[in-house]
DSSP file (Angstrom, degrees, kcal/mol; ACC not computed):
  #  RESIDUE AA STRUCTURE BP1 BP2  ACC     N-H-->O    O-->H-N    N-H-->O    O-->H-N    TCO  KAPPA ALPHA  PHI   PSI    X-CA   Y-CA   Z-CA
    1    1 A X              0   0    0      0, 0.0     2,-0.5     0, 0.0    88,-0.0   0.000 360.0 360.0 360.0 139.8    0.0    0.0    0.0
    2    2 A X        -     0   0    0      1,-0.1     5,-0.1     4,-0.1     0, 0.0  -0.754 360.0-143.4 -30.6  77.4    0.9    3.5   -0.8
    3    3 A X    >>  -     0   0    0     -2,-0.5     4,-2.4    86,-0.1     3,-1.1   0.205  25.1-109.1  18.2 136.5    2.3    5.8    1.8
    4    4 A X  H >> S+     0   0    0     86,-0.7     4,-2.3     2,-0.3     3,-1.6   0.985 117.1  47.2 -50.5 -56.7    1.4    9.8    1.9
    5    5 A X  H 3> S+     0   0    0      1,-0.4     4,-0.6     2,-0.2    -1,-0.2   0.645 110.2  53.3 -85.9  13.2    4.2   11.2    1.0
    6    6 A X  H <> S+     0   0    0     -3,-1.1     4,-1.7     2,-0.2    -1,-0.4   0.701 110.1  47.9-102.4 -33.2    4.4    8.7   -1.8
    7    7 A X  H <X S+     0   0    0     -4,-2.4     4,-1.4    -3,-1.6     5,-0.3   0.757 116.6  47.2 -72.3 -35.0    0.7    9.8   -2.9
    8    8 A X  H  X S+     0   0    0     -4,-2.3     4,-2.5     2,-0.2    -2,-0.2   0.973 116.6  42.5 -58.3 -45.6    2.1   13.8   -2.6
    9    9 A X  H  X S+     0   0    0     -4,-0.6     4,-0.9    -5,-0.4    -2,-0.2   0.903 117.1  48.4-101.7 -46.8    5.3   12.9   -4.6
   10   10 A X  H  X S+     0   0    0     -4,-1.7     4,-0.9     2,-0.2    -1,-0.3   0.608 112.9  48.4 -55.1 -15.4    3.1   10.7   -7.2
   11   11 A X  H >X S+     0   0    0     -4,-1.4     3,-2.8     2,-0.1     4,-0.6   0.860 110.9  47.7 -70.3 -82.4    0.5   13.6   -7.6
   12   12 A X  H 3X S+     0   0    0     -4,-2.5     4,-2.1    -5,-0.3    -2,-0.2   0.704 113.6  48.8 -46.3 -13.4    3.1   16.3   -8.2
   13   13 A X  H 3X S+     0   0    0     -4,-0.9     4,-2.5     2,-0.2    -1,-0.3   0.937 113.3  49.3 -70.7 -50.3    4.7   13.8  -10.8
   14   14 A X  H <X S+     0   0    0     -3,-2.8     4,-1.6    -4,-0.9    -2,-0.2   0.614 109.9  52.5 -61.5 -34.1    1.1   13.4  -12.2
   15   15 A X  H  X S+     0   0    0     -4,-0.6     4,-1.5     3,-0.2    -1,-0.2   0.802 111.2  42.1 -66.2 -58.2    0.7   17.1  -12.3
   16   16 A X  H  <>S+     0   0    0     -4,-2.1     5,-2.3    -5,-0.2    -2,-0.2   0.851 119.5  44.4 -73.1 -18.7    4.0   17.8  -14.3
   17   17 A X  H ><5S+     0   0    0     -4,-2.5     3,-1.6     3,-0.2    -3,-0.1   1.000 115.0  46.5 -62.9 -62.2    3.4   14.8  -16.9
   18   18 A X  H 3<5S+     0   0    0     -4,-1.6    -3,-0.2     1,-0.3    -1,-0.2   0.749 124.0  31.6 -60.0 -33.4   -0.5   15.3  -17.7
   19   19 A X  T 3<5S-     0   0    0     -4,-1.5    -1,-0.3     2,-0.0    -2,-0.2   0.159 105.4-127.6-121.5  38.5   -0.3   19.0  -18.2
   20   20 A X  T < 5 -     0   0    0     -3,-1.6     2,-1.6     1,-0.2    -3,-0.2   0.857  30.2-177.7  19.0  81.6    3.5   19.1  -19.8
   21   21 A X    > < -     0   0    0     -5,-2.3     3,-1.8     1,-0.2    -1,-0.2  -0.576   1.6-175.3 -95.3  80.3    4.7   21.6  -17.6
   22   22 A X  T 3  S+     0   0    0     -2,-1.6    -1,-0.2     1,-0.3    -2,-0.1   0.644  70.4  46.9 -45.2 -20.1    8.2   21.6  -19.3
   23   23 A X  T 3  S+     0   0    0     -3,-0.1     2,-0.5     2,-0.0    -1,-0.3   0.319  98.7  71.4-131.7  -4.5    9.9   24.1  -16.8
   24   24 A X    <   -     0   0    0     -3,-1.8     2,-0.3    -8,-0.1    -3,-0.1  -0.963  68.1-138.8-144.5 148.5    9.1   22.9  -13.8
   25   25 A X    >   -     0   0    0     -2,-0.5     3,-0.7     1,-0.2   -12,-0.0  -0.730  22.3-124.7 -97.3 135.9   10.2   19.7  -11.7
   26   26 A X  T 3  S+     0   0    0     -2,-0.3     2,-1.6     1,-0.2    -1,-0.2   0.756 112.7  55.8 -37.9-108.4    8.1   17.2   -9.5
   27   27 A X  T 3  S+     0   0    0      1,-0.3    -1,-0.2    -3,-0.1     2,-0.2   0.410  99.0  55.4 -14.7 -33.7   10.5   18.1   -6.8
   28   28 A X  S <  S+     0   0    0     -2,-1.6     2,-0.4    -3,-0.7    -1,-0.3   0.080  80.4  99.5-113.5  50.9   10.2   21.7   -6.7
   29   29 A X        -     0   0    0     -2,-0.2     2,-0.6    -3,-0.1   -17,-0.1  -0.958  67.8-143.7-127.3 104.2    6.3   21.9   -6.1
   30   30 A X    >   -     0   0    0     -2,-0.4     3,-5.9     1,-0.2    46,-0.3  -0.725  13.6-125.2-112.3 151.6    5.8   22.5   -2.6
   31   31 A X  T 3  S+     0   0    0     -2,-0.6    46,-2.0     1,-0.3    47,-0.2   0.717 104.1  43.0 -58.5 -18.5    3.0   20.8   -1.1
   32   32 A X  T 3  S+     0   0    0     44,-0.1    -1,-0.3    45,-0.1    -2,-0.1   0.222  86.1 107.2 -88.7  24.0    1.3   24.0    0.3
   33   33 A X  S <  S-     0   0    0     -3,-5.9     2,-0.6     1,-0.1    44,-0.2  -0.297  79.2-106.1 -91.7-166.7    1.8   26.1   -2.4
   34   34 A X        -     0   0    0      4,-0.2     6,-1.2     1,-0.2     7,-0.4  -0.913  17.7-150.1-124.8 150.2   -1.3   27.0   -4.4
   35   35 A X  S    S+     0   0    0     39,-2.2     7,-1.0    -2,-0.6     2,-0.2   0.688  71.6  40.9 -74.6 -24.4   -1.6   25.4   -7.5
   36   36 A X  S    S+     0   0    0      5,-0.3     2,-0.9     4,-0.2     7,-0.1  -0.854 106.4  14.2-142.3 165.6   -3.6   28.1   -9.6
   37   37 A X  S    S+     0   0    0      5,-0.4     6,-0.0    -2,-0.2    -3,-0.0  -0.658 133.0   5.8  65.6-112.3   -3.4   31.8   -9.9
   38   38 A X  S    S+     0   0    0     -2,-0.9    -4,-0.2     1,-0.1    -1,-0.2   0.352 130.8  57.9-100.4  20.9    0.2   33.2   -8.2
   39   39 A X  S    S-     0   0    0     -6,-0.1    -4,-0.3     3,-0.1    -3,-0.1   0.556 135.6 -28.3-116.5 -72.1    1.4   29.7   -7.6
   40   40 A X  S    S-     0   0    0     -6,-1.2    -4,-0.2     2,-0.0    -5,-0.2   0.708  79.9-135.4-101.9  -7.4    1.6   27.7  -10.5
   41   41 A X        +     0   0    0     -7,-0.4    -5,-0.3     1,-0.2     2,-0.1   0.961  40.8 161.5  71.5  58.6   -1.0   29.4  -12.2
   42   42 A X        -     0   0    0     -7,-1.0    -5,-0.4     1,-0.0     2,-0.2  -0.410  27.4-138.4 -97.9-173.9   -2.9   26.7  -13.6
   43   43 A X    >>> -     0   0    0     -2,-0.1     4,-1.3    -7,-0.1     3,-0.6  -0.769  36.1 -85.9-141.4-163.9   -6.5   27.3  -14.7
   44   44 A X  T 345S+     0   0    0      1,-0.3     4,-0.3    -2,-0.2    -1,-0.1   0.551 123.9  57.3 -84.2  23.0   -9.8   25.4  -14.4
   45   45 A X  T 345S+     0   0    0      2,-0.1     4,-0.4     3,-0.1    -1,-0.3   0.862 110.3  41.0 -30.7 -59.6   -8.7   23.4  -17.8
   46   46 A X  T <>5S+     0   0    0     -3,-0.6     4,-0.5     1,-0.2    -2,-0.2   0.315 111.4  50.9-105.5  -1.9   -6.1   22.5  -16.4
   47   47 A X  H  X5S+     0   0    0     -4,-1.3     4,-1.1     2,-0.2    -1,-0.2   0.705 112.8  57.3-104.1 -38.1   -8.0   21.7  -12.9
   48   48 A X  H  ><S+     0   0    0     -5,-0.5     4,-0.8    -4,-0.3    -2,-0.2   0.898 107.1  41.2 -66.6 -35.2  -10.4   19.7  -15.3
   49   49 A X  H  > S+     0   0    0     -4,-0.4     4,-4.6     2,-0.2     5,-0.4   0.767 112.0  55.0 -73.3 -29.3   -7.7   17.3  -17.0
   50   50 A X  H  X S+     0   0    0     -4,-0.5     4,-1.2     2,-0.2    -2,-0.2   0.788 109.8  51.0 -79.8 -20.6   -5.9   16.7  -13.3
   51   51 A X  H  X S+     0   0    0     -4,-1.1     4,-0.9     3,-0.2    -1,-0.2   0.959 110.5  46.8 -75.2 -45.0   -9.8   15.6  -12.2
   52   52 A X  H  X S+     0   0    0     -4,-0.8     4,-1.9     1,-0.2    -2,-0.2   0.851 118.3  43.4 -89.9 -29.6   -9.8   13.1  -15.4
   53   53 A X  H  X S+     0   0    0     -4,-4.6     4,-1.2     2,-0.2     5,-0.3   0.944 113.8  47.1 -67.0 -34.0   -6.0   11.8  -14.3
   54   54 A X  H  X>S+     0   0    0     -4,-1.2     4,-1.2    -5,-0.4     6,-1.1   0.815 109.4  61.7 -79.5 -21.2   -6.7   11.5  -10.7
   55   55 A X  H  <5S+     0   0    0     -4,-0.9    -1,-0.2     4,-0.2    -2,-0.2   0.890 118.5  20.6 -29.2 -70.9   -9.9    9.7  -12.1
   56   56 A X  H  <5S+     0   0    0     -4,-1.9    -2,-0.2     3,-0.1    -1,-0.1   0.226 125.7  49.4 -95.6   7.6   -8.1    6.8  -13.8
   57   57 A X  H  <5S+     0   0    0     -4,-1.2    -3,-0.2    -5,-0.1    -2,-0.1   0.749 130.9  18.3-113.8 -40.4   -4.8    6.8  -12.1
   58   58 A X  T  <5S-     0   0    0     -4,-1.2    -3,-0.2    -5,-0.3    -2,-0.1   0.730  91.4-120.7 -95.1 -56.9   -6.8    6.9   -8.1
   59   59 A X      < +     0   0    0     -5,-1.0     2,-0.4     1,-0.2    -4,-0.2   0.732  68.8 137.8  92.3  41.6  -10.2    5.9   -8.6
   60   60 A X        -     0   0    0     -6,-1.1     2,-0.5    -9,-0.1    -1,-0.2  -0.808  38.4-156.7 -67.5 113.8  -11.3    9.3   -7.2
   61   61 A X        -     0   0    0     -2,-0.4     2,-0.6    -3,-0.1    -9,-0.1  -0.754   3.1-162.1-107.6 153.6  -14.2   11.5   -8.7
   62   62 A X        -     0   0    0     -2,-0.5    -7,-0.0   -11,-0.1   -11,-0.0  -0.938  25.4-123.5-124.8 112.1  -14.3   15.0   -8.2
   63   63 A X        -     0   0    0     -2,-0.6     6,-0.3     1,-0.2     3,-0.2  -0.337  12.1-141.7 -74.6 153.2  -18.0   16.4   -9.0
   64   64 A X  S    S+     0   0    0      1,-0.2    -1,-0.2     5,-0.0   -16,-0.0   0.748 100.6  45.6 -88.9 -22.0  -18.1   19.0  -11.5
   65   65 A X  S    S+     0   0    0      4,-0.0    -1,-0.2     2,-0.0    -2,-0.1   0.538  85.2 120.0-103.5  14.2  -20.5   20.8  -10.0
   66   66 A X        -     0   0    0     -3,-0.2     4,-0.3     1,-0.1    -4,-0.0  -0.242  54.6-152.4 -58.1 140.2  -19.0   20.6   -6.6
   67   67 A X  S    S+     0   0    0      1,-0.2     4,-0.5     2,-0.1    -1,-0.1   0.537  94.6  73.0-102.3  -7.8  -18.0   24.0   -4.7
   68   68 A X  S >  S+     0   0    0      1,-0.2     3,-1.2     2,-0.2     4,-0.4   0.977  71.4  70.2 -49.7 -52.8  -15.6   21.4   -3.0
   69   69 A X  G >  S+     0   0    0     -6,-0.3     3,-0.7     1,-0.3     4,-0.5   0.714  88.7  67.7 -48.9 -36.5  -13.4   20.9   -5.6
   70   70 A X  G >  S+     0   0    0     -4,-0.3     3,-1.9     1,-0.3    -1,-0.3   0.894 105.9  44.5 -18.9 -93.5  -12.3   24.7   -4.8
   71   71 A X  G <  S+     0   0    0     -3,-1.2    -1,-0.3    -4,-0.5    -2,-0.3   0.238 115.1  47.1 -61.8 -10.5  -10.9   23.3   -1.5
   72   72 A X  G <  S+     0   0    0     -3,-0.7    -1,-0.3    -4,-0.4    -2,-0.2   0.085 108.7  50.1-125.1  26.6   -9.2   20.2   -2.9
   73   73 A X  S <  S+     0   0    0     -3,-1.9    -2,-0.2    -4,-0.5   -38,-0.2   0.149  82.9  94.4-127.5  37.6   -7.5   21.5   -5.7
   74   74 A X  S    S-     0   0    0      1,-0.2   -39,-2.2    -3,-0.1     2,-0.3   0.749  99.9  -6.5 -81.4 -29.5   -5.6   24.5   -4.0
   75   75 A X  S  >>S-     0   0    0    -41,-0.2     4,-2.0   -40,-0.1     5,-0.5  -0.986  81.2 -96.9-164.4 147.1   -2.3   23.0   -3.2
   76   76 A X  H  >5S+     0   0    0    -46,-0.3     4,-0.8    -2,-0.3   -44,-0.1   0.705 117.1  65.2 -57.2  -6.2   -1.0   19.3   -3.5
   77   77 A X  H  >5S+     0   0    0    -46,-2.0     4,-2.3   -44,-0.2    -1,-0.2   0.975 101.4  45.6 -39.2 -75.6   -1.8   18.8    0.3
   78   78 A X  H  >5S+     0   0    0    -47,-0.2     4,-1.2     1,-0.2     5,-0.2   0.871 114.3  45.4 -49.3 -45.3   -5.3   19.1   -0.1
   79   79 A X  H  <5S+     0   0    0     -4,-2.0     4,-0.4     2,-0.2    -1,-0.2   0.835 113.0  54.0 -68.6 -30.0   -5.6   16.8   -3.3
   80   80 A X  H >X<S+     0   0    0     -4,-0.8     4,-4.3    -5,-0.5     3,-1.4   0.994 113.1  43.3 -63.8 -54.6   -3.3   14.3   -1.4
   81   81 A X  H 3X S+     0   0    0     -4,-2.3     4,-0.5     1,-0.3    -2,-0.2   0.586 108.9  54.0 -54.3 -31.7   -5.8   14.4    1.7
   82   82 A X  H 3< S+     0   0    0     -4,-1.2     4,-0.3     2,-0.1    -1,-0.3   0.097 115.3  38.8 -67.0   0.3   -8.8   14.2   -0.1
   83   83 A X  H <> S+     0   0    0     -3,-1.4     4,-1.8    -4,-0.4     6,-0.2   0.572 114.8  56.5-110.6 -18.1   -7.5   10.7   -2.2
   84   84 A X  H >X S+     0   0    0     -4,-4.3     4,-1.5    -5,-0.2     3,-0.8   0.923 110.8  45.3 -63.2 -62.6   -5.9    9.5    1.3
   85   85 A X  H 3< S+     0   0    0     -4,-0.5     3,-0.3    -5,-0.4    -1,-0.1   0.915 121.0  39.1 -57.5 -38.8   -9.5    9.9    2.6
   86   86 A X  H 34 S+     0   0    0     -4,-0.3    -1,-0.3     1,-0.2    -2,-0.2   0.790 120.7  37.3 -87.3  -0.2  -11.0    8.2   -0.3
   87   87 A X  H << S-     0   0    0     -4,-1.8    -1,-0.2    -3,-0.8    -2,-0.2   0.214 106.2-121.0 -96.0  -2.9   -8.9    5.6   -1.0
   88   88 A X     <  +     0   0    0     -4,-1.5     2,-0.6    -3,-0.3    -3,-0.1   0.880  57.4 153.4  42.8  53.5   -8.3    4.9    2.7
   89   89 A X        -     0   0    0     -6,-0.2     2,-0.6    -5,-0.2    -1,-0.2  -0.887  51.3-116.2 -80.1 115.7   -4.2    5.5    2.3
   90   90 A X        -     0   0    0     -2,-0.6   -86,-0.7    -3,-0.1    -6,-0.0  -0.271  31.4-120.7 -75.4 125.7   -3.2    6.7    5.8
   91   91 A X              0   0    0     -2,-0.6   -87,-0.2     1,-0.2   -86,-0.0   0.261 360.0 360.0 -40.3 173.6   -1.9   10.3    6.0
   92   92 A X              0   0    0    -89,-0.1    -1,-0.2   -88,-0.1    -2,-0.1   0.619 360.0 360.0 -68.9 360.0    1.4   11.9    7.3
């Protein structure tokens, strides 16, 4: 079974592959930063393909018309903490 910081360090991996973030490294993603606007500045496209990877790589669904999804895609913490809680991987 999976480990957190091994679900953190596989999300940010998942992050740079899916949306070819050429310039930037898994490694240098830190897990509070915030993923859209002044942090990596992705945008809800890009928050919509990372739903359809974490979809088929997790087995997590993220409703589209959920006002959660706000709160779990802000920084790779949150998204890690919302697939620990559905997948029942236990957190740091």
């Amino acid at each position: 079974m999976m480990d957190f910081d091994s679900l953190k360090k596989e999300i940010k991996e998942l992050i740079v592959s899916s949306l070819e973030l050429e310039d930037i490294k898994p490694e240098q993603i830190d897990d509070s930063a915030p993923l859209f606007g002044s942090g990596l500045g992705l945008d809800s496209i890009d928050a919509l393909e990372l739903g359809i990877v974490f979809k088929k790589h997790f087995g997590v669904t993220f409703l589209a018309e959920s006002d959660q999804n706000k709160k779990y895609f802000t920084s790779v913490q949150a998204i890690a903490d919302y697939i620990a809680r559905e997948t029942g991987i236990p957190d740091g």
